[in-house]
Residue frames as qw, qx, qy, qz and C-alpha x, y, z in Angstrom:
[[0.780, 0.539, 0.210, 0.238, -54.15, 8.93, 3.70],
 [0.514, -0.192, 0.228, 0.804, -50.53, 10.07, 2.41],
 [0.146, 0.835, -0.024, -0.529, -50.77, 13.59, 1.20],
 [0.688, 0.442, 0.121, 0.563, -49.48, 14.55, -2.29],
 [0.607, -0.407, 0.093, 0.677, -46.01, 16.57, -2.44],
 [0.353, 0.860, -0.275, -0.245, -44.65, 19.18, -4.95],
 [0.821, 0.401, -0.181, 0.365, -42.25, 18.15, -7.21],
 [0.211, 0.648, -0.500, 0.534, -39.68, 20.45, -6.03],
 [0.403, -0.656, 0.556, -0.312, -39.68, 18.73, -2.21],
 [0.878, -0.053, 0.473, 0.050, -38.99, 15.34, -3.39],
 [0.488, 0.762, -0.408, -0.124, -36.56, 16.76, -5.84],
 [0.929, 0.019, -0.327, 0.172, -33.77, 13.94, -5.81],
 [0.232, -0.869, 0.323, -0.293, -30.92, 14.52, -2.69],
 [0.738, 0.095, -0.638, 0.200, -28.26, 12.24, -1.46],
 [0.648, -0.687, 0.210, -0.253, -27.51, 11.38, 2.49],
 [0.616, 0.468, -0.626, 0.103, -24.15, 9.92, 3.78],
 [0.857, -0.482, 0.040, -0.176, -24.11, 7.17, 5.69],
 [0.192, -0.783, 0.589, 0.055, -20.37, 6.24, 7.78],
 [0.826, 0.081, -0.539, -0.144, -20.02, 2.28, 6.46],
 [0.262, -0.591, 0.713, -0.271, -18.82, 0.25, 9.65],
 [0.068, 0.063, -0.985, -0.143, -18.84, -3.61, 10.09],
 [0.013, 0.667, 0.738, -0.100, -22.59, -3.39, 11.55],
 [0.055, 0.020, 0.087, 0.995, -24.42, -0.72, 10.44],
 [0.031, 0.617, 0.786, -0.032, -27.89, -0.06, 11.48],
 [0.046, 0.012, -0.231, -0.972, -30.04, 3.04, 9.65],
 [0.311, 0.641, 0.689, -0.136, -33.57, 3.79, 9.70],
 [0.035, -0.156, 0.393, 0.906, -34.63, 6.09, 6.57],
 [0.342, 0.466, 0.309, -0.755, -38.22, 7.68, 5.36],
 [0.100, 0.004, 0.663, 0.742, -39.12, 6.69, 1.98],
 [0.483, 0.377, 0.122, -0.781, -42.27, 8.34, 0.19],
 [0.741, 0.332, 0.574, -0.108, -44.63, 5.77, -1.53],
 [0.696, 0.653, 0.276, 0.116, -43.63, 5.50, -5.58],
 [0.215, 0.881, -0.420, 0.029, -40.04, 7.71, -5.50],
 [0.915, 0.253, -0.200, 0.241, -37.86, 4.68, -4.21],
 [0.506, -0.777, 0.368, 0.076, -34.60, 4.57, -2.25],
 [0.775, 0.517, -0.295, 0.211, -31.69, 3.78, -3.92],
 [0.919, -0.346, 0.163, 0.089, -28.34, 1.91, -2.50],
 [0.625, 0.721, -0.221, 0.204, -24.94, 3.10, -3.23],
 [0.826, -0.480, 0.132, 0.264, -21.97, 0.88, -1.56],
 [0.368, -0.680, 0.541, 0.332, -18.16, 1.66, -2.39],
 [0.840, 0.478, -0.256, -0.024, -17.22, 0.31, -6.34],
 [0.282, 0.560, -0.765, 0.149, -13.91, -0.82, -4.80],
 [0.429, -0.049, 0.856, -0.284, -15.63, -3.74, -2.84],
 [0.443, 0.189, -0.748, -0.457, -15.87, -6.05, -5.39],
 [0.178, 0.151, 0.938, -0.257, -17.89, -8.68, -3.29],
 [0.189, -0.471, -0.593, -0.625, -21.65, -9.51, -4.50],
 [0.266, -0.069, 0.292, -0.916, -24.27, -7.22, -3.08],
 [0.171, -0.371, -0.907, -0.103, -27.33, -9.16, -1.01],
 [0.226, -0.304, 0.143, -0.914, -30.36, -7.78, -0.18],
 [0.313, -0.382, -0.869, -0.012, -33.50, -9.25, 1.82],
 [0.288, -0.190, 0.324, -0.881, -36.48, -7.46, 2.95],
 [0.237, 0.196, 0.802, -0.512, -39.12, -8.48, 5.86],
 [0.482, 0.483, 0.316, -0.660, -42.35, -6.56, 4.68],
 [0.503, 0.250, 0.718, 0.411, -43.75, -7.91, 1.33],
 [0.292, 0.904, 0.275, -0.148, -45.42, -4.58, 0.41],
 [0.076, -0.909, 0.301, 0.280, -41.33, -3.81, -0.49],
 [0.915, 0.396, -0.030, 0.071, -39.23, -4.68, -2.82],
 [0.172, -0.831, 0.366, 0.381, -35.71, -4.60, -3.22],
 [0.750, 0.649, -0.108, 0.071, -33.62, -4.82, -6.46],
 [0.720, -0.249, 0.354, 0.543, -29.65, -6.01, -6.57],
 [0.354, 0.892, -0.213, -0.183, -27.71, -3.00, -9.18],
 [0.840, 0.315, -0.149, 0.417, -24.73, -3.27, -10.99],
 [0.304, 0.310, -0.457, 0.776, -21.30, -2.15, -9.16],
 [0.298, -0.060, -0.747, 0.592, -22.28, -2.49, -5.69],
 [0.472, 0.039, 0.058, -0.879, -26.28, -0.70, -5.72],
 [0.018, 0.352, 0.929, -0.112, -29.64, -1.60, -4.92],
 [0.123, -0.263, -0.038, -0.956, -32.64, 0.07, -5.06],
 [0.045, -0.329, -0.909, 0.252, -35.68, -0.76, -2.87],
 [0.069, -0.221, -0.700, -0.676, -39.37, -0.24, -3.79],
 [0.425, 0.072, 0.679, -0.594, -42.79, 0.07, -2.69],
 [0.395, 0.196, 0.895, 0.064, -45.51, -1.53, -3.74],
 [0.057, -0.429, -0.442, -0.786, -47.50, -0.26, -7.44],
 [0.241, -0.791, -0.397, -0.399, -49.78, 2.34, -6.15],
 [0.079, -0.644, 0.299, -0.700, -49.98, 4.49, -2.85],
 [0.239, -0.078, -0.843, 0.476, -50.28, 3.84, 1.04],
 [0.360, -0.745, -0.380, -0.413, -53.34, 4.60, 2.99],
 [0.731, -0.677, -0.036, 0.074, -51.35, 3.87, 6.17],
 [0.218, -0.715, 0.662, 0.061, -47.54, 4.02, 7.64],
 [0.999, -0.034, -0.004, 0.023, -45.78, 1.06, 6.69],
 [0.262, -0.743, 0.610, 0.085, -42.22, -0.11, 7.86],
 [0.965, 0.141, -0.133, 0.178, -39.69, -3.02, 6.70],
 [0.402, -0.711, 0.484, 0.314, -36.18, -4.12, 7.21],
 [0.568, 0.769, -0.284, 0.069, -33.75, -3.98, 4.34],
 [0.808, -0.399, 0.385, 0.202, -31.02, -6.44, 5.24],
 [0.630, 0.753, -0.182, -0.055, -27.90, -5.83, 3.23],
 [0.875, -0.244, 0.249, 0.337, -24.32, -8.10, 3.15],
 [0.448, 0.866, -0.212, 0.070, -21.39, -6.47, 1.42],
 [0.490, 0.444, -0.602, 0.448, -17.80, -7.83, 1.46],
 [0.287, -0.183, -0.776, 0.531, -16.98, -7.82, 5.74],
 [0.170, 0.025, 0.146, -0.974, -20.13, -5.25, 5.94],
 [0.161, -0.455, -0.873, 0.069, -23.65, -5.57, 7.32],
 [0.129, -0.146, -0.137, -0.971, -26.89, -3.11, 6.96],
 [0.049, 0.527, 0.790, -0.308, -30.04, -3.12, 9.14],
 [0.062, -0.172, -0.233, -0.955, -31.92, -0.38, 7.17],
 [0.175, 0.580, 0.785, -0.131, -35.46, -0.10, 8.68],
 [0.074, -0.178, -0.592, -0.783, -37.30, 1.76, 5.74],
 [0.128, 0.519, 0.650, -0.539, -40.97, 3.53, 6.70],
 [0.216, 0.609, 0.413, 0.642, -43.41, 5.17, 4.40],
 [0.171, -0.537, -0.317, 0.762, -44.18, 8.55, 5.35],
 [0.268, 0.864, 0.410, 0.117, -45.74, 11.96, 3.63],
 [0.385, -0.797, 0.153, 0.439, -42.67, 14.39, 4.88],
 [0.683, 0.701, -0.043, 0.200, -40.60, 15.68, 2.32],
 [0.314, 0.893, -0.305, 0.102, -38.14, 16.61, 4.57],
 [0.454, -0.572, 0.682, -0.049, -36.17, 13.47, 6.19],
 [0.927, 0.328, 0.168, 0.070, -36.60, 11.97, 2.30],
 [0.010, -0.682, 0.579, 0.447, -33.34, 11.48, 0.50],
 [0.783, 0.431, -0.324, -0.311, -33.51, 9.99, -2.72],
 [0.742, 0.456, -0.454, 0.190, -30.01, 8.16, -2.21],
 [0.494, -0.824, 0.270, -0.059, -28.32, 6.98, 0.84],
 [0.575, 0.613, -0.476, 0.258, -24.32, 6.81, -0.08],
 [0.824, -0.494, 0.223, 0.164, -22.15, 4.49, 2.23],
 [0.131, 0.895, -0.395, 0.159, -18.81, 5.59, 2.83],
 [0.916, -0.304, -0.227, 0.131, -16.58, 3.04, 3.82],
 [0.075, -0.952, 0.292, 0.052, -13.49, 3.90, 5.76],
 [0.455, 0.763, -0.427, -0.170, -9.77, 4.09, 4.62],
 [0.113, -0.377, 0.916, -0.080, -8.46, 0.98, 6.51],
 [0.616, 0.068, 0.775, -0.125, -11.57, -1.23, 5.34],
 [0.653, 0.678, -0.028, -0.337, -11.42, -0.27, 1.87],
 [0.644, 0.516, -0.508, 0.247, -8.05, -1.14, 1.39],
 [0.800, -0.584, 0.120, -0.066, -7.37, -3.36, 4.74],
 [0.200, -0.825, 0.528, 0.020, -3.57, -3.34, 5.98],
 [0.987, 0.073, -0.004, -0.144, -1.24, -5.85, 4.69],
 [0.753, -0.595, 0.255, 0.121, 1.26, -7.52, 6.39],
 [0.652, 0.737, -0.157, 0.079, 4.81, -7.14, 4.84],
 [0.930, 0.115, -0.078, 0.340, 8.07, -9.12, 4.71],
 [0.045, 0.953, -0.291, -0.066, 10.72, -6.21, 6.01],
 [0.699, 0.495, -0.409, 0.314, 14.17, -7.14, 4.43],
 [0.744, -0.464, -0.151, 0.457, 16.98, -7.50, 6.25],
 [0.316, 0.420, 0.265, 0.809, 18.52, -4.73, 4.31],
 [0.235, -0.710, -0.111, -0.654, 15.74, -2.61, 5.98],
 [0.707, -0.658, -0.121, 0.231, 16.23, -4.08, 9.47],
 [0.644, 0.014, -0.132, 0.753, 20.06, -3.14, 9.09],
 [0.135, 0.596, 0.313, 0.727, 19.21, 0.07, 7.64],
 [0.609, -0.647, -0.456, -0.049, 17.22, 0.68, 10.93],
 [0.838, -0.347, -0.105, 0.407, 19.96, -0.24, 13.07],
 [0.537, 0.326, 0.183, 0.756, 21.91, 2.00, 11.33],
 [0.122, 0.595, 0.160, 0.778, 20.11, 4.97, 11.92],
 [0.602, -0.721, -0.214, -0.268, 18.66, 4.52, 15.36],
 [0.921, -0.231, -0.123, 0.289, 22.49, 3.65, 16.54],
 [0.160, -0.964, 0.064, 0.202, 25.53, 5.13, 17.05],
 [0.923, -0.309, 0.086, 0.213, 27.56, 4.11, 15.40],
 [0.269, -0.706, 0.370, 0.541, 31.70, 4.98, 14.38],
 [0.683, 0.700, 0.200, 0.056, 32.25, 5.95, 10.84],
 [0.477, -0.503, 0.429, 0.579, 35.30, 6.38, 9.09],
 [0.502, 0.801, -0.025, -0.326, 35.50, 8.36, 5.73],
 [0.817, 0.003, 0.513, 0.263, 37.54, 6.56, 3.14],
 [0.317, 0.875, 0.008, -0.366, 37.29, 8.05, -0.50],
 [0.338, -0.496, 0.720, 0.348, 39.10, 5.39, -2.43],
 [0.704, 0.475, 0.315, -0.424, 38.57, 4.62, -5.99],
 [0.443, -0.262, 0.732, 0.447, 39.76, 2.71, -8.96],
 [0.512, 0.622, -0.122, -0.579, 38.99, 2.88, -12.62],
 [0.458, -0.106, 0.828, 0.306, 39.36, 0.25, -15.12],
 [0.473, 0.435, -0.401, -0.653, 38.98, 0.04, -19.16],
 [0.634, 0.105, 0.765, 0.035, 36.81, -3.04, -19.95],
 [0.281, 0.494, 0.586, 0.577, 36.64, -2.80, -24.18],
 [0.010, 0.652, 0.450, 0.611, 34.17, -0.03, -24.46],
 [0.615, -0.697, -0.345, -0.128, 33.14, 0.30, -20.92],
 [0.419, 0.438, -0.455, 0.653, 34.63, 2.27, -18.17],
 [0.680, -0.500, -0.536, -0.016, 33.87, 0.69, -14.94],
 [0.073, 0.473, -0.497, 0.724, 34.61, 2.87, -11.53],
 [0.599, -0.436, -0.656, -0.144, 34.73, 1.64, -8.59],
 [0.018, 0.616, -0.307, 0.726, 34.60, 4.24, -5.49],
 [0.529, -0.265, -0.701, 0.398, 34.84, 3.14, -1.84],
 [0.124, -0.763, 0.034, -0.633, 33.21, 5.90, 0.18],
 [0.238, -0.537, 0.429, -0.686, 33.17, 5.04, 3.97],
 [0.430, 0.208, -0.810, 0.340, 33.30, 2.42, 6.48],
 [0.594, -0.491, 0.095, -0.630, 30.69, 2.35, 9.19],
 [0.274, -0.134, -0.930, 0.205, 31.13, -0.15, 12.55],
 [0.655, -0.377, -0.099, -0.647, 27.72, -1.05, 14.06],
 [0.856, -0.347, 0.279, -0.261, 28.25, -3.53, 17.01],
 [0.750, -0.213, 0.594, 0.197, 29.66, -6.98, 15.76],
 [0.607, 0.662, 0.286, 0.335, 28.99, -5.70, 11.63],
 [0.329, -0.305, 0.388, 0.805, 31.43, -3.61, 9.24],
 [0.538, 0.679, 0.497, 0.055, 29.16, -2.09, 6.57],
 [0.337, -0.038, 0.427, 0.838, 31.11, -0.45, 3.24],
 [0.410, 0.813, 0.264, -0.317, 29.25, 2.32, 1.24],
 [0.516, -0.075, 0.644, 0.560, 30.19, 1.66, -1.73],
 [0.574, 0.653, -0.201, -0.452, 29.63, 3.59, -5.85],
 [0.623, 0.319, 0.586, 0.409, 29.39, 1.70, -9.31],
 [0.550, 0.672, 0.243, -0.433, 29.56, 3.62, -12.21],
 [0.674, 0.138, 0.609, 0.395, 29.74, 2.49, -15.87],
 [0.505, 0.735, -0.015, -0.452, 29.83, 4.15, -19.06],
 [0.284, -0.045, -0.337, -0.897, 28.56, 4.32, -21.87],
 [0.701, -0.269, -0.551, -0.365, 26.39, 1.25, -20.99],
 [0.708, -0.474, 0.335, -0.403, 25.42, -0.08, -17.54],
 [0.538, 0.288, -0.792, -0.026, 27.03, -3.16, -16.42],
 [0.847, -0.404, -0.316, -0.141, 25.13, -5.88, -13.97],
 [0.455, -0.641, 0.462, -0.411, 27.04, -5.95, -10.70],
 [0.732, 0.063, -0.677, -0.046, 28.25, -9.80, -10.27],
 [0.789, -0.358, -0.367, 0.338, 29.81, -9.91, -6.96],
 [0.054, 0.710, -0.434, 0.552, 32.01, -7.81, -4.43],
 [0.847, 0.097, -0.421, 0.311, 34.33, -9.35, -2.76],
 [0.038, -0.895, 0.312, -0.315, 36.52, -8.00, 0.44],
 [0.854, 0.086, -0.379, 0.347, 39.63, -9.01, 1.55],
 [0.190, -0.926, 0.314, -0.086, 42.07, -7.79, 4.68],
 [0.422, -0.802, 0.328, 0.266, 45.56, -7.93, 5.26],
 [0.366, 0.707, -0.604, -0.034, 48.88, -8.86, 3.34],
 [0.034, 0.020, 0.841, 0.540, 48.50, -11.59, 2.21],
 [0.537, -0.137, -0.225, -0.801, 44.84, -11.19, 1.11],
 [0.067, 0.207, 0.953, -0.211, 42.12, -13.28, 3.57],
 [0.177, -0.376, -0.366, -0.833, 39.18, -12.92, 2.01],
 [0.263, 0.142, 0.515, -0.804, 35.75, -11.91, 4.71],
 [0.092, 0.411, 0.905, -0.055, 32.36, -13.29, 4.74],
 [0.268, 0.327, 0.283, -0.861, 29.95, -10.60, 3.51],
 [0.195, 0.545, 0.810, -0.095, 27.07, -10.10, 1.96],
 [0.002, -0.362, 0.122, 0.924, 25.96, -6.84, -0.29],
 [0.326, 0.655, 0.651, -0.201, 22.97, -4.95, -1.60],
 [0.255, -0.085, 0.131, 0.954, 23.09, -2.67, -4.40],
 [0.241, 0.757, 0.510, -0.330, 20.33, -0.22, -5.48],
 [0.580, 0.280, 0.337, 0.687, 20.50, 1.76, -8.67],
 [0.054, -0.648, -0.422, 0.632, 20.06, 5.05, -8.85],
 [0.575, 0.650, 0.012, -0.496, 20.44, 5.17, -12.23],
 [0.960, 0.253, -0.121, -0.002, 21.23, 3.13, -15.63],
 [0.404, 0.735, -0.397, 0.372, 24.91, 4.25, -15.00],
 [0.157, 0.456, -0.620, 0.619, 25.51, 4.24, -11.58],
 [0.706, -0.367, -0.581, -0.170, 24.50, 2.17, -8.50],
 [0.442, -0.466, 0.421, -0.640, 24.64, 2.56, -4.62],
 [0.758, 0.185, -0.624, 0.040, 25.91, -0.40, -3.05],
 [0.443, -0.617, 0.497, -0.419, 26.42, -1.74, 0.96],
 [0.721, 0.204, -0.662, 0.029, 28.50, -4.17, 2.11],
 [0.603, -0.640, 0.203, -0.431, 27.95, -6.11, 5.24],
 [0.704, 0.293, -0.626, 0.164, 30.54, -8.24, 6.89],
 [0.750, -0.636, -0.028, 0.180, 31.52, -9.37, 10.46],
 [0.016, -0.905, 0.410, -0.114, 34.30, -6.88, 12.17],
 [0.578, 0.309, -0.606, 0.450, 37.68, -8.75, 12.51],
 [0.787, -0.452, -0.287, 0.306, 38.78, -10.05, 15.76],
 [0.502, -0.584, 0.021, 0.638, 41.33, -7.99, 15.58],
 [0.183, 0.841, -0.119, -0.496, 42.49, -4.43, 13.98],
 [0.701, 0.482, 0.356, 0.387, 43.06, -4.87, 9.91],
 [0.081, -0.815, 0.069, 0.569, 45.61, -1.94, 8.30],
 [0.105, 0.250, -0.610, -0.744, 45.06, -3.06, 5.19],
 [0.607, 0.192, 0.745, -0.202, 41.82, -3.78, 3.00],
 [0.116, 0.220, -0.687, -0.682, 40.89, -4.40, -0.44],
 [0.712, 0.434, 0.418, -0.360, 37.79, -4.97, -2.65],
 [0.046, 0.146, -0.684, -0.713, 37.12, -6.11, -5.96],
 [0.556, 0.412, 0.194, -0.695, 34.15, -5.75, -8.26],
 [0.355, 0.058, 0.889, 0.282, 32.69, -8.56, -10.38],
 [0.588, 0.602, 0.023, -0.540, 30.72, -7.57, -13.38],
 [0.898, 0.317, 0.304, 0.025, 30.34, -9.86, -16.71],
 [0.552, 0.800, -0.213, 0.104, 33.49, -8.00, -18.82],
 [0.526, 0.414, -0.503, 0.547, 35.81, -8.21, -15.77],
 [0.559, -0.651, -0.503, 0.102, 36.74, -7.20, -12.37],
 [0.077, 0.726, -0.356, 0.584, 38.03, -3.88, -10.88],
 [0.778, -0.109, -0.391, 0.480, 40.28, -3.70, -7.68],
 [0.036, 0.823, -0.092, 0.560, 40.85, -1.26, -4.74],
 [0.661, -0.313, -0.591, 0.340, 42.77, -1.22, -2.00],
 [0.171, -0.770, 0.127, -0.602, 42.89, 1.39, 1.32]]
């Protein structure tokens, strides 16, 4: 026959268990105190349970818990079951034994899941912007400091536009380029670049980023001329007008 305990060594105690896709546990549980089931609250999937032995129960909690039972009254003998549990991509063999020991009870065994199957890795679109960006930094490439800037009065608004520096990477030209407006921000429309005398205008392409309501951070990418240019020129489209610079 199972012994009786003190209160104090079946005081309640928790035990942590690592979560992995299979997970097999075996765990001690003293007739009439129960074992209780506590899975991750961020796996939202329903929680199943199934146990072998009928002398055991098991119960389904809210937010990912269970609790599992013996039968009303005491044991004369040992008895075992498995405790089969399914959770989101996770799977528990618990085999569950009665016993008289107080000390390999824990009231509560807490599954931990780890940090790449709680929140599993998710594949992401990289810009081209960031591929350049890359390029850019992993390269060598030849930079040429500019520091050319124009100013225009659009009504209220006073729209600068500052050329800062010239970068060749391989077959690309990329412009670093400043907005800034005041008093109010003005949307960016277009930028435009043009080389020589007369003006031919160049295929590019441009990203701006704000860095605040006022002022924006801007890169223009274009294929490098066939041949050397000693004269270019932008212009900035925005809804009021369009500023102009040339270098």
């Amino acid at each position: 026959m199972i012994a009786q305990l003190p209160i104090t060594a079946v005081a309640p105690r928790a035990r942590y268990v690592a979560l992995r896709p299979y997970t097999p546990i075996r765990a001690v549980m003293i007739p009439n105190l129960g074992l209780r089931l506590v899975f991750p609250p961020a796996l939202s999937a329903a929680l199943v349970l199934a146990v072998t032995n009928p002398l055991f129960r098991a119960t389904v909690l809210p937010r990912a818990g269970g609790v599992v039972l013996t039968a009303r009254g005491g044991f004369r003998h040992r008895y075992c079951g498995n405790v089969f549990a399914a959770l989101s991509r996770f799977r528990v063999s618990l085999l569950v034994c009665t016993g008289d020991r107080a000390r390999p009870y824990a009231s509560d065994l807490i599954f931990v899941a780890p940090a790449a199957a709680s929140a599993p890795p998710v594949a992401r679109r990289v810009s081209p912007w960031v591929a350049l960006a890359t390029r850019l930094l992993c390269a060598r490439p030849r930079r040429r400091l500019i520091r050319k800037r124009a100013t225009r009065r659009m009504g209220a608004e006073t729209v600068t536009l500052a050329v800062r520096s010239q970068i060749a990477i391989g077959a690309r030209d990329l412009l670093a380029v400043r907005v800034r407006t005041t008093p109010r921000p003005l949307p960016v429309l277009g930028l435009a670049v043009y080389t020589g005398h007369p003006w031919h205008a160049r295929r590019v392409r441009f990203h701006c980023d704000a860095r605040s309501g006022l002022s924006a951070d801007c890169m223009v990418v274009g294929d490098r001329p066939h041949r050397p240019v000693h004269r270019w020129h932008m212009v900035l489209v925005t809804a009021d007008g369009d500023v102009r610079v040339s270098w």
